[in-house]
N, C-alpha and C positions, 0 to 999 in steps of 0.2 A: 504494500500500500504506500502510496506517496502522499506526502502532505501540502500542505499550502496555506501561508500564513496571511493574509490580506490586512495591511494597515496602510493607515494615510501619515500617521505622525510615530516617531520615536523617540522613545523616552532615556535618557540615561537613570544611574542612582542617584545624582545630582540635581533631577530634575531641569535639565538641559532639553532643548525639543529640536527635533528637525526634520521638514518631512522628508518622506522614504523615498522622492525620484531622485533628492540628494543622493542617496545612497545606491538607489538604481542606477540611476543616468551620471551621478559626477566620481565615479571612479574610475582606475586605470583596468579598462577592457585588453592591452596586451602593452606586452614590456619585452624588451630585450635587452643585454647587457653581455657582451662582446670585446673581442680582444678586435687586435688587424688584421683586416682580410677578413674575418668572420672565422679565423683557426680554432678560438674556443670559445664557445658559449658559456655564460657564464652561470646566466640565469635568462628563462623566459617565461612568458604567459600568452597563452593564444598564439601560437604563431607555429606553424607546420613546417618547416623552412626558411632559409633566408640565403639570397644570390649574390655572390660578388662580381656584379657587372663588370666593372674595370676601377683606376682608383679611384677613389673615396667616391663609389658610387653602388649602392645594395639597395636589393629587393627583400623587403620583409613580406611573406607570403602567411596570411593568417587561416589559423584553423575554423574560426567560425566568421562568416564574415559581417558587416558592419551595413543598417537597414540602410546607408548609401553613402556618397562617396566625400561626406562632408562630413569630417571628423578631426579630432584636435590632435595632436600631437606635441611635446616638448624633448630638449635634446640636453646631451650634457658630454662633452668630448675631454678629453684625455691625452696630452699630446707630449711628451718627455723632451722631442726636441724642439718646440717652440711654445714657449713660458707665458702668450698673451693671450688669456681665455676671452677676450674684446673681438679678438680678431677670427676667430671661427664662426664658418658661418655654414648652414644646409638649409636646402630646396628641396622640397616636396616637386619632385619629378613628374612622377604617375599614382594619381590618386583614383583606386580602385576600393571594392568593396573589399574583394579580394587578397589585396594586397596595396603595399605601399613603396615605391621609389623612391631615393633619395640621394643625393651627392652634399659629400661634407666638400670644403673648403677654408683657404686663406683666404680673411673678404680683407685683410687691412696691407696685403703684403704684395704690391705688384710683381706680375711673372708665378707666382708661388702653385699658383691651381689647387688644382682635388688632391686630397690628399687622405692615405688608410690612415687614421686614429691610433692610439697606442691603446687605447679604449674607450667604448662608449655608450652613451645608454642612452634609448630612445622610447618613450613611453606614449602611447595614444588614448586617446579619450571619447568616447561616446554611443551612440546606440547598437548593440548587436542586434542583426537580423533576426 
């Protein structure tokens, strides 16, 4: 038997309130967390695969996918050989249900281009299908 809890508000022990599409709709629906290249996964959620197009350009391929292609994302890189977290920068390439495209980058550094991360982590946000 499966259950189903149906509420509009929750409550903590503090008597804190918040309703429940918070909690439906503003969490992270899939994460990844990654070395360069994609060589080791560190940690994911939802996500079936992920492609290493060419440099700092990956396809994150998710397992359940997202009621459409308008979803949030945030990012956080990792870079050993250049020390200025200002100047990294990624584009949302191909925004599918599916899956999601992206290329990191030098945005502060002329000449410098795409580049594989030392590590990083990319989290998206919003409604699954």
């Amino acid at each position: 038997m499966t259950g189903k809890i149906t509420v509009g508000t929750i409550q903590d022990t503090g008597g804190n309130t918040v309703a429940s599409t918070y909690v439906t709709s503003g969490v992270a629906k899939a994460y990844q967390h990654h070395d360069e290249d994609l060589t080791t996964m560190h940690k994911s959620l939802n996500l079936s695969s992920s492609t290493d197009n060419a440099t700092g350009d990956f396809t994150a391929n998710f397992t359940s996918s997202w009621s459409d292609a308008r979803y949030m994302y945030s990012f956080g890189v990792d870079d050993n050989d250049f020390n200025d977290p200002s100047a990294y920068g990624i584009k949302g390439l191909t925004w599918a249900t599916s899956s999601h495209r992206t290329r990191t980058f030098y945005a502060n550094e002329a000449g410098k281009g795409f580049f594989d991360q030392d590590m990083a982590c990319i989290i998206w946000y919003g409604d699954l299908a």
